[in-house]
FIZAVEX-464142 format. One record per residue: residue in three letters; z negated, x negated, y negated of N, C-alpha, C in turn. Coordinates in steps of 0.2 Angstrom, whole numbers, plus 5000, padded with zeros to 4 digits. Last residue first. Layout:
// residues N
AlaZXYZXYZXY
...
This chain:
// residues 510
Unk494951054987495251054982495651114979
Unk494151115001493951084993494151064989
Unk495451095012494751115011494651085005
Unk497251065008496551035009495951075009
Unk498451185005497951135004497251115008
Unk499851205014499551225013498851165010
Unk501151245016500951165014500551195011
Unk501351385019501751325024501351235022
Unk501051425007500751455013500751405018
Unk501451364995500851354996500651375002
Unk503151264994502751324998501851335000
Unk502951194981503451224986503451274990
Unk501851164980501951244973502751254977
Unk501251064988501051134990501351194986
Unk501850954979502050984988501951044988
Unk501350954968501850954968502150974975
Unk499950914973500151004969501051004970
Unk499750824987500050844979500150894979
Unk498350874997499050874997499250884987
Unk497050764996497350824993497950824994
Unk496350655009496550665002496850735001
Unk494950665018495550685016495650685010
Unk493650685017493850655024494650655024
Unk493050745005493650695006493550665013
Unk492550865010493350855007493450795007
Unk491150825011491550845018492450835015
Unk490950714997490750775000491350785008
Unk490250604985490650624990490550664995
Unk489450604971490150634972490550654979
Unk488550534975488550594976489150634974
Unk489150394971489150424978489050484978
Unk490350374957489750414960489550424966
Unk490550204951490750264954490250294957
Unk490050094941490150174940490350224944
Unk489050034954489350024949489450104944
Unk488550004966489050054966489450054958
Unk487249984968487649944973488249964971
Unk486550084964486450034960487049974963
Unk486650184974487250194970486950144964
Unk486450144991486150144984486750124979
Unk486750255003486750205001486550204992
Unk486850415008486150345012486050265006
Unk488050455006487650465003486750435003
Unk488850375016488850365009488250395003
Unk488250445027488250355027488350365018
Unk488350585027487650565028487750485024
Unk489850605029489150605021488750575020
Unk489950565040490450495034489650505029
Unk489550635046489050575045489350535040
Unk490350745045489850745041489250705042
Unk491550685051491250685042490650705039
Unk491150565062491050615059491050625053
Unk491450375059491150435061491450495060
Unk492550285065491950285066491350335067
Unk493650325058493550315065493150305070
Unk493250315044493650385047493550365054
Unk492850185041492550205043492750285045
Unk494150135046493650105050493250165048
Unk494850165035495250195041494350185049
Unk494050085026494250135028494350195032
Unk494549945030493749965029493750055030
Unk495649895029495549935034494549945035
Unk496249795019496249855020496249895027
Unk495849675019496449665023496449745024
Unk494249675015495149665008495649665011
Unk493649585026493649635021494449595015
Unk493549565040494249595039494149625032
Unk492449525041492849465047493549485042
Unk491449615036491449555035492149525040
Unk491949715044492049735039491949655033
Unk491849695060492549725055492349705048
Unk490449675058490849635060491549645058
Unk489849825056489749775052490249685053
Unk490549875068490749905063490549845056
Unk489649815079490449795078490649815071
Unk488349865075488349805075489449755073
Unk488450005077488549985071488449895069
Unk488749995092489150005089489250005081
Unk487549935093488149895096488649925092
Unk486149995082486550015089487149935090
Unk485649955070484949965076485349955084
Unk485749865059486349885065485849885070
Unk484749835049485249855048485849865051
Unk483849785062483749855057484149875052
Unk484349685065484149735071484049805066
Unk484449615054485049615058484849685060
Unk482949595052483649595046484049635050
Unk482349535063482049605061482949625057
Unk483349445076483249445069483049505066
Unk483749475086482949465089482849475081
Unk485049495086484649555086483949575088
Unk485649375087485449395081485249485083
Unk485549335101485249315096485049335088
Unk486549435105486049425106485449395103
Unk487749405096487349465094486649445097
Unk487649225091487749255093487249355093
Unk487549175073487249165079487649225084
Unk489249095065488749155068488149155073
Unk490649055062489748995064489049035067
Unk491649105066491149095060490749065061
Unk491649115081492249065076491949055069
Unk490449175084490649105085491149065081
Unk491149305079490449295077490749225079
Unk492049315089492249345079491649295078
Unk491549315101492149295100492249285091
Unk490649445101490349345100490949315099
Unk491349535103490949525098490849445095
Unk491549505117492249505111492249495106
Unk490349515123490849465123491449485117
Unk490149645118489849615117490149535117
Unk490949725128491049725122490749685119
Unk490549675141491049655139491249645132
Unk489249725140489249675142490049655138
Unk489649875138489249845134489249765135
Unk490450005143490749925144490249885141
Unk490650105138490250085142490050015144
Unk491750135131491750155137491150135142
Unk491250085119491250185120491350195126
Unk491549965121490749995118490850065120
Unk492749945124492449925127491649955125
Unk493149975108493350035116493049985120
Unk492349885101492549945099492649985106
Unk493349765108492449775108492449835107
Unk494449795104494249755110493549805112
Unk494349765089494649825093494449815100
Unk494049625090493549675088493649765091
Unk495349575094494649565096494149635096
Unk496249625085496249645090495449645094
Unk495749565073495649645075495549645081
Unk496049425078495149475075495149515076
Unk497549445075496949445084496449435083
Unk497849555064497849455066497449485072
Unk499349615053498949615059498949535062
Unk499649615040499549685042499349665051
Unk499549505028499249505033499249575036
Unk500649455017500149495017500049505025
Unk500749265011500949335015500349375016
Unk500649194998500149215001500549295005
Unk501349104985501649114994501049144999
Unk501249164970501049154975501449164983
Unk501549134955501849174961501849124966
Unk500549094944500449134950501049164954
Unk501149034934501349104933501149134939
Unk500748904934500348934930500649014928
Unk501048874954500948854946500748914945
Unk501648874969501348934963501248944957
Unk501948744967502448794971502148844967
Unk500548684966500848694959501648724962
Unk499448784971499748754972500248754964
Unk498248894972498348854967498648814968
Unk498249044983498648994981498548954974
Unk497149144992497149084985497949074987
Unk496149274995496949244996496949224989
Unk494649284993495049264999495849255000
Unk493949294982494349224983494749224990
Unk493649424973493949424980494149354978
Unk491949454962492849454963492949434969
Unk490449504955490949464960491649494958
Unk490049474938490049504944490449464949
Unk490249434922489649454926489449494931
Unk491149494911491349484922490549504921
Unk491049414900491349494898491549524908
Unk490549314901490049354898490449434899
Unk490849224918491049244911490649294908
Unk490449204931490049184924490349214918
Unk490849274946491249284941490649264934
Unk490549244963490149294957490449234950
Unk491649274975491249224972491149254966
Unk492349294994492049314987491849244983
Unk492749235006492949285003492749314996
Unk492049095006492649115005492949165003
Unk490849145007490749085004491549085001
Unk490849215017490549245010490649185006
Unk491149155029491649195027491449235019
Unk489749075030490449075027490949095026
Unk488349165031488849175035489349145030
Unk487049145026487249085030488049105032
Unk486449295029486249235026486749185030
Unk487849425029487149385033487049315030
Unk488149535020488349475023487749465025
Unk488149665012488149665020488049605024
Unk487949635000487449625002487449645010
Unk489249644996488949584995488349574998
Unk489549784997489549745001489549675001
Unk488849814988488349844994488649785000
Unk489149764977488649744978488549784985
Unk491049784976490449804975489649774979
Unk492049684966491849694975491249724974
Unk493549674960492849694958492549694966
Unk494949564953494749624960493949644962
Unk494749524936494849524943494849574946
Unk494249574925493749554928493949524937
Unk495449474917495249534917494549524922
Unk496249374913496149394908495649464910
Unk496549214920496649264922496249304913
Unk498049084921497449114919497249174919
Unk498649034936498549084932498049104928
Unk498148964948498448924939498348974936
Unk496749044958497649054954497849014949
Unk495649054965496349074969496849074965
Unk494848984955494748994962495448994968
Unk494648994943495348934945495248954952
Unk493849094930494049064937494449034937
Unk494149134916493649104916493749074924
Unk494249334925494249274918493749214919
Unk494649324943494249334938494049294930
Unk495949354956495549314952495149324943
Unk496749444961496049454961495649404959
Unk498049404953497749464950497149484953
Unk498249304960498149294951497849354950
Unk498349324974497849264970497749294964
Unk499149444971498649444977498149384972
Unk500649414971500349404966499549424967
Unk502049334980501249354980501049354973
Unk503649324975503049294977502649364978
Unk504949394973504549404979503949384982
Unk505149384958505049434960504749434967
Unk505149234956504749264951504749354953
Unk504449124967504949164968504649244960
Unk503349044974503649004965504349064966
Unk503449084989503249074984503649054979
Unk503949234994504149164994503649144987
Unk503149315010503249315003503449254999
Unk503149415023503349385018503549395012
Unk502049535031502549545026502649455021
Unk501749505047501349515041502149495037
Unk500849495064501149535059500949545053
Unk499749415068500249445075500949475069
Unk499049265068499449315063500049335068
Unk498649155077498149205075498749275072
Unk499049025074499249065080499049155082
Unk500148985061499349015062499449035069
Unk501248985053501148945061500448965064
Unk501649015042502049015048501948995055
Unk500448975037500649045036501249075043
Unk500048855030500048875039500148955040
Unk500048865018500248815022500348835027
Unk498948975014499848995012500348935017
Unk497849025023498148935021499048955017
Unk497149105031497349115024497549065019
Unk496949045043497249145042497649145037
Unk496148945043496848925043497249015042
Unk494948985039495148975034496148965034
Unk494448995052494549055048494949045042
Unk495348905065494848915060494848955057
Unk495648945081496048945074495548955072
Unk494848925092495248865091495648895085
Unk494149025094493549005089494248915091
Unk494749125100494949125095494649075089
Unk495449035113494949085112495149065104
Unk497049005116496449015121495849085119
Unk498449055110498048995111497449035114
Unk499449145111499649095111499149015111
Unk499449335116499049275110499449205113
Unk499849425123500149385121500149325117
Unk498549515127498949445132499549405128
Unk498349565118498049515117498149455122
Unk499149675121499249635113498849595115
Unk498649725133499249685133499349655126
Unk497249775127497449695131498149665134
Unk498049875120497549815114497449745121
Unk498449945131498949915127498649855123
Unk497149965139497749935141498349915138
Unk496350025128496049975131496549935133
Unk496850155125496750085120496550035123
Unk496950205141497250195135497450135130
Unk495350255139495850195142496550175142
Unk495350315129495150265125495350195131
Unk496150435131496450395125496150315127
Unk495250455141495850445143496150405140
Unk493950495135493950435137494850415142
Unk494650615125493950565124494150495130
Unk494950735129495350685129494950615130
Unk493850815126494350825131494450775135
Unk493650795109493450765112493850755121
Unk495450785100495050815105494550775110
Unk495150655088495450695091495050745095
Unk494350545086494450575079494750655083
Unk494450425094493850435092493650515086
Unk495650455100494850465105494350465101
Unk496550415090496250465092495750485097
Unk496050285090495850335083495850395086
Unk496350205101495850215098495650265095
Unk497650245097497450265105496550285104
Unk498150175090498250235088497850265091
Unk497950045093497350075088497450155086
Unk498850045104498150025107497550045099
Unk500050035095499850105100499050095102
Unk499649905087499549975086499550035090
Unk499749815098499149815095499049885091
Unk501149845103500549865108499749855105
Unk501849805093502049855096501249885098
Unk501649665089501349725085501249775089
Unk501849615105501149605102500949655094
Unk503349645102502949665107502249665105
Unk503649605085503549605090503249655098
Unk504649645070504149675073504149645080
Unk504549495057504849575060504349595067
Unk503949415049503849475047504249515051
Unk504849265055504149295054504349355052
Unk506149205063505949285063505349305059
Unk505949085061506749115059506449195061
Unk504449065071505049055067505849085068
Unk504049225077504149155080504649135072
Unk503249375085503349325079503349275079
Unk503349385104503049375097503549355091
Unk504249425111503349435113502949435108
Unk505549535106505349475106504549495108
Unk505849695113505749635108505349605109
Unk506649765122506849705123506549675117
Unk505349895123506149885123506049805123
Unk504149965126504649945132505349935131
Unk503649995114503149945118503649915124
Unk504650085107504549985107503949945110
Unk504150195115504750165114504850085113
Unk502850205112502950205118503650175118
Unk503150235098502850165099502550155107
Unk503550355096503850305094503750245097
Unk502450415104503150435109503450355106
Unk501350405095501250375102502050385106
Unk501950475086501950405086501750375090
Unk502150615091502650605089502550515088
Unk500750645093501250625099501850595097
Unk500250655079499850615084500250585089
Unk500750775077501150695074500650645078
Unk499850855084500950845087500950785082
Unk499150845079499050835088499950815089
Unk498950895069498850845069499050805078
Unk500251015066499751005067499550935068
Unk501250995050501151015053500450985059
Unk501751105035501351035038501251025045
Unk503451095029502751135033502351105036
Unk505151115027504251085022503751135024
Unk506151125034505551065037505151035031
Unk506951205028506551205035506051185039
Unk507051135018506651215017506551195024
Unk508051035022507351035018506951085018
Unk508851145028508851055032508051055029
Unk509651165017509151235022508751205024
Unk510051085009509551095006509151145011
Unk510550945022510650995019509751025016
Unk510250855030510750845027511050915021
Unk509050745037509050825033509750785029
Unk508650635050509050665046509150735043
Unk507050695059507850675059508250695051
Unk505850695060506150655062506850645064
Unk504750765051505250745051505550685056
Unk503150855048503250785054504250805054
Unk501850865035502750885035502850815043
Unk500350855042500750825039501650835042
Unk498650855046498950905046499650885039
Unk497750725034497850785042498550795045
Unk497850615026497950695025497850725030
Unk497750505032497450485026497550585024
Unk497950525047497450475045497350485035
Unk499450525043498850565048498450555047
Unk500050425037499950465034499350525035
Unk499950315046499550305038499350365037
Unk500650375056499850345058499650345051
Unk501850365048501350425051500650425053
Unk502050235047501950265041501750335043
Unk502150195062501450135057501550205049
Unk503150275065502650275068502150245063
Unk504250195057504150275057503650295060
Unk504050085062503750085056503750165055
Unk504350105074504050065075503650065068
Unk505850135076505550185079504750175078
Unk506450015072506450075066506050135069
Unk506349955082505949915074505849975071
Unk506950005093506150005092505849975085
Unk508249995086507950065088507150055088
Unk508349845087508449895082508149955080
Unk508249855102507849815095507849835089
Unk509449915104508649955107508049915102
Unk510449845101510449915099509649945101
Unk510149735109510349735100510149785098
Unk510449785122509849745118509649745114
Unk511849805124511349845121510849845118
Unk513049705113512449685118512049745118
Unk513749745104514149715108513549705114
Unk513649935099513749865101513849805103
Unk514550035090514650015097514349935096
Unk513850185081513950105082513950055087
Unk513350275083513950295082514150225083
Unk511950295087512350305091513150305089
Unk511450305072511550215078511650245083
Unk511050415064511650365065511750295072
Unk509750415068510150495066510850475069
Unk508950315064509250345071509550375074
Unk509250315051509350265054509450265063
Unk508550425047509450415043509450375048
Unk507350415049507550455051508450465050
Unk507050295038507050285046507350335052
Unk507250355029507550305030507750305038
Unk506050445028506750495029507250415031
Unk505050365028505150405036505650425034
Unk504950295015505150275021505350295028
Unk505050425008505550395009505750325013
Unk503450445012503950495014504750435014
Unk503050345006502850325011503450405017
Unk503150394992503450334993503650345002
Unk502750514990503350494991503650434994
Unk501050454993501550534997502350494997
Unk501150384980501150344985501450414994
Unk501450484972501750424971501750394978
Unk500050564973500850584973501650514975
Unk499250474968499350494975500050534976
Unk499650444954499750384960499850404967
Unk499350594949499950534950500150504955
Unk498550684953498350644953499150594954
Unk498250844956498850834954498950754950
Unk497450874965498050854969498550854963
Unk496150754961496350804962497050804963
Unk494650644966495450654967495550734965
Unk493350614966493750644961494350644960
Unk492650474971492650524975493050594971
Unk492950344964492450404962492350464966
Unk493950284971493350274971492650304971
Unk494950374964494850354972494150354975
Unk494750374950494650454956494750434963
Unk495150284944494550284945494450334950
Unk496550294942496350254949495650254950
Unk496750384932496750424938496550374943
Unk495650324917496350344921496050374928
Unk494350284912494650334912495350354913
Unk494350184922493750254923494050284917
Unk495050094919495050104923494750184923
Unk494450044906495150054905495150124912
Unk493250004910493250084904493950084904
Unk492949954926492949934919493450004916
Unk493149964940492349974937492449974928
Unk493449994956493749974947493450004942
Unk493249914970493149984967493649974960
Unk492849904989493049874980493249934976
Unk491949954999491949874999492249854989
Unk491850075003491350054998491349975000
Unk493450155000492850145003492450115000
Unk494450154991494250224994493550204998
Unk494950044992494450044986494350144987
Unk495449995001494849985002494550004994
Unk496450135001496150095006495650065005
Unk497250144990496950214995496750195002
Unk497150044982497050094978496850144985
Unk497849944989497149944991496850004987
Unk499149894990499049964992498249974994
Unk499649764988499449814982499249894986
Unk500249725000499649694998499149724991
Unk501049875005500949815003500549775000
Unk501250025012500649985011500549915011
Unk501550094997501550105005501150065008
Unk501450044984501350144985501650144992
Unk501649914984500949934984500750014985
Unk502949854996502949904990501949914991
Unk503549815006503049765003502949824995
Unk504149925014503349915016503149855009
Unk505449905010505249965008504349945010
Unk505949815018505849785012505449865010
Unk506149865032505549825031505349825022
Unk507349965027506649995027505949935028
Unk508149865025508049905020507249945023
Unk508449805039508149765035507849795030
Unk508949945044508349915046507849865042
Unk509949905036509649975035509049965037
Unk510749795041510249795034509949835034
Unk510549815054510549775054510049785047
Unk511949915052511149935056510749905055
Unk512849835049512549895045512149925047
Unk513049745060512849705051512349775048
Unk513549825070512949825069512649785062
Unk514649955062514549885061513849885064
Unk514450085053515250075056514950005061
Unk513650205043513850155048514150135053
Unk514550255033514050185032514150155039
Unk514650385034515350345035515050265035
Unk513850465032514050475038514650415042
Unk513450445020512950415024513350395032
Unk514750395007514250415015513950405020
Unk514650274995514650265001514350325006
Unk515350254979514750284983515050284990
Unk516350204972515750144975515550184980
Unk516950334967517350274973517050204974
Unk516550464968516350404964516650334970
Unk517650624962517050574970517050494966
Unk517050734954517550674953517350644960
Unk517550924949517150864953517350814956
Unk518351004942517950974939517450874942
Unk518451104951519151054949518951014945
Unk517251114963517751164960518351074956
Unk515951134974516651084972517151124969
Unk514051124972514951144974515351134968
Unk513550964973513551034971514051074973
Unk512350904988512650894986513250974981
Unk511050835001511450884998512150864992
Unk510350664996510550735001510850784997
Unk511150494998510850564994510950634998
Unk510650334999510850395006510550465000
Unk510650234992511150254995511050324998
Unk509050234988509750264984510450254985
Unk508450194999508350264997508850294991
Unk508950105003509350135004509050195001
Unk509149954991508749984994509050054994
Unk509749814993509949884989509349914994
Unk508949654998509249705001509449754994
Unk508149564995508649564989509049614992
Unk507449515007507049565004507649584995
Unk508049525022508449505016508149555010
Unk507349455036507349505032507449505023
Unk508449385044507949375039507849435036
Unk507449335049508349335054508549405048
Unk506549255036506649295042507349305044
């Protein structure tokens, strides 16, 4: 990447806040560098930006390991085995989070330390004279851009969220701004960020010398899902304004595309570590170098299952990435993407499926699995299906269906029409709209967004109905009737709310 220099310093431990009082005792560290004084240079804007990309390949944000509060929160993957179910990552699955839950804490922080980043970064870039403005708005849209995608996550996974947008330099700084806040205003706060980079000077696309940074086509793919989400989850009111809206941005993302119809990139080519740079499909996705003992891909070795060679040299020792039977049983007979995505594990101590969908067996990866398998955070199947999705809600059925078949044909699929003479089909997706839902979730499983899909989809108190409808034989050990209207939401950490229980205040049911 121009390049995103993932051996960066990581700025969270440059940029310290506050500071004790200074009596004749106190030394200044003649490495340490002020925030105030840092930037001088676009080089120095340049890395800080670069710092906050490397901040995203972390699994406690949303790196290819971040499937703990994404698909294994929903009923596609889960962690089934007695190490697991007695620690804290069984509580995703299990519907039995409480707020003093580690990981989730873990992951809060994390995804906080990206926005205060991001918030030091804009705080300062007016001090920095540069040579071309352009430079300076690219910059500003990158970082305006992921401070948005870490809001969106965070909105979407809590409510009602501390909204920061500028550098806190002091401890009043911090008390001032720990209070949650409504979901309407951080709603705006990333719809403004990502109005911003939809009309600044970035590049149309991801291109060589650039892969992983942000283009015009992310830009506009995510306000058009932000747009979405709120129409589907926000003030009814709004309802079809948002959703025109989503329409207009998710087709200027899909004006950018670079090849025709989607059925000219094979499925397989998505997820070829070989054609990673050139796929025309991959709108946005975090690199990874293979045979690199810290920045590979470790995706292959660790969803691969004892006893398989499927996706890794790596022998593997565990049961893999575990896939639940409900959604082994979503597939439709014949469909290949099942053939790829998954495959049922012989060993005596597995005897289950496991995820083959991101393989590297190459010998660049060898028998220590570090894998060249970038993580895919956006391909023009969503877009697609996004397409459909708000074309369905506005009525649109004709069209929506068109965009449908788009997914479906590049799989070999029969088309919806045809396939809704099929009893199967028509009675396990009686509507259109649970037709596309079933489409996302084969086309995009394990690309963490099953989830977020089904928060978008329904009501909570249909989410209950839907989980509580399904067969907990298809579930392993975790409990559907465990889940209740609380988890439409995770818990704010106890650790947040004993700051000020009033102002950060907790979750219904926890």
């Amino acid at each position: 990447m121009k390049n995103i220099n993932i051996k960066l310093f990581c700025l969270v431990t440059l940029f310290v806040l506050g500071s004790c009082k200074k009596d004749f005792l106190t030394q200044n560290d003649p490495d340490a560098i002020a925030v105030s004084n840092y930037f001088r240079t676009e080089n120095d804007v340049l890395l800080a930006v670069n710092g906050c990309y490397a901040l995203l390949r972390s699994g406690n944000t949303i790196g290819e390991g971040s499937d703990l509060w994404t698909d294994q929160r929903s009923d596609d993957t889960g962690t089934n085995d007695n190490q697991s179910n007695a620690g804290e990552p069984f509580g995703f699955n299990n519907f039995s989070l409480i707020p003093t839950n580690s990981y989730l804490y873990t992951h809060w922080l994390a995804m906080y330390s990206v926005v205060s980043n991001c918030n030091i970064i804009l705080s300062n870039i007016d001090k920095v004279t540069f040579a071309k403005p352009e430079t300076k708005q690219q910059y500003k849209a990158e970082t305006e851009f992921i401070r948005a995608l870490m809001y969106f996550h965070l909105v979407r996974e809590w409510g009602d969220v501390p909204l920061v947008t500028k550098q806190l330099t002091t401890t009043a700084d911090i008390t001032a701004n720990t209070l949650r806040t409504p979901q309407a205003a951080v709603y705006a706060q990333v719809v403004a960020d990502l109005k911003d980079a939809v009309n600044s000077p970035l590049p149309a696309t991801q291109s060589t010398g650039v892969i992983g940074r942000i283009s015009l086509a992310a830009a506009n793919t995510l306000l058009g899902q932000v747009y979405l989400t709120m129409a589907t989850t926000e003030d009814p009111a709004n309802t079809t304004a948002n959703l025109n809206n989503a329409l207009t941005y998710l087709n200027k993302a899909y004006s950018f595309k670079t090849f025709g119809n989607l059925q000219e990139v094979p499925y397989t080519d998505v997820f070829d570590v070989t054609k990673k740079s050139t796929c025309p499909e991959l709108i946005w996705q975090i690199v990874n170098i293979q045979g690199d003992p810290v920045y590979s891909s470790s995706i292959a070795a660790n969803s691969q299952a004892i006893g398989e060679t499927t996706d890794s040299q790596k022998p593997s020792t565990s049961v893999g990435d575990n896939v639940t039977h409900d959604l082994v049983n979503e597939y439709e007979n014949g469909d290949p993407r099942m053939a790829f995505s998954i495959k049922y594990a012989n060993a005596a101590t597995v005897k289950d499926w496991y995820v083959t969908k991101f393989r590297d067996v190459s010998s660049g990866a060898g028998k220590n699995g570090y894998g060249g398998n970038d993580w895919i955070l956006m391909r023009y199947a969503d877009v697609v299906l996004m397409l459909a999705e708000t074309n369905m809600y506005l009525g649109n059925n004709t069209v929506a269906i068109q965009y449908l078949d788009q997914v479906r044909t590049r799989a070999g699929m029969p088309t919806y029409e045809i396939s809704s003479l099929n009893s199967t089909y028509s009675t396990s997706y009686p509507t259109l709209k649970l037709a596309i839902l079933h489409e996302r979730r084969v086309e995009l499983a394990f690309e963490h967004h099953r989830w977020f899909d089904l928060l978008r989809t329904f009501t909570t108190d249909e989410l209950v109905t839907y989980f509580h409808n399904k067969s907990q034989v298809n579930f392993g050990s975790a409990l559907l009737s465990n889940f209740s209207t609380k988890d439409r939401y995770y818990p704010i950490p106890f650790n947040e709310t004993k700051l000020d229980p009033v102002k950060m205040y907790q979750n219904p049911g926890y």
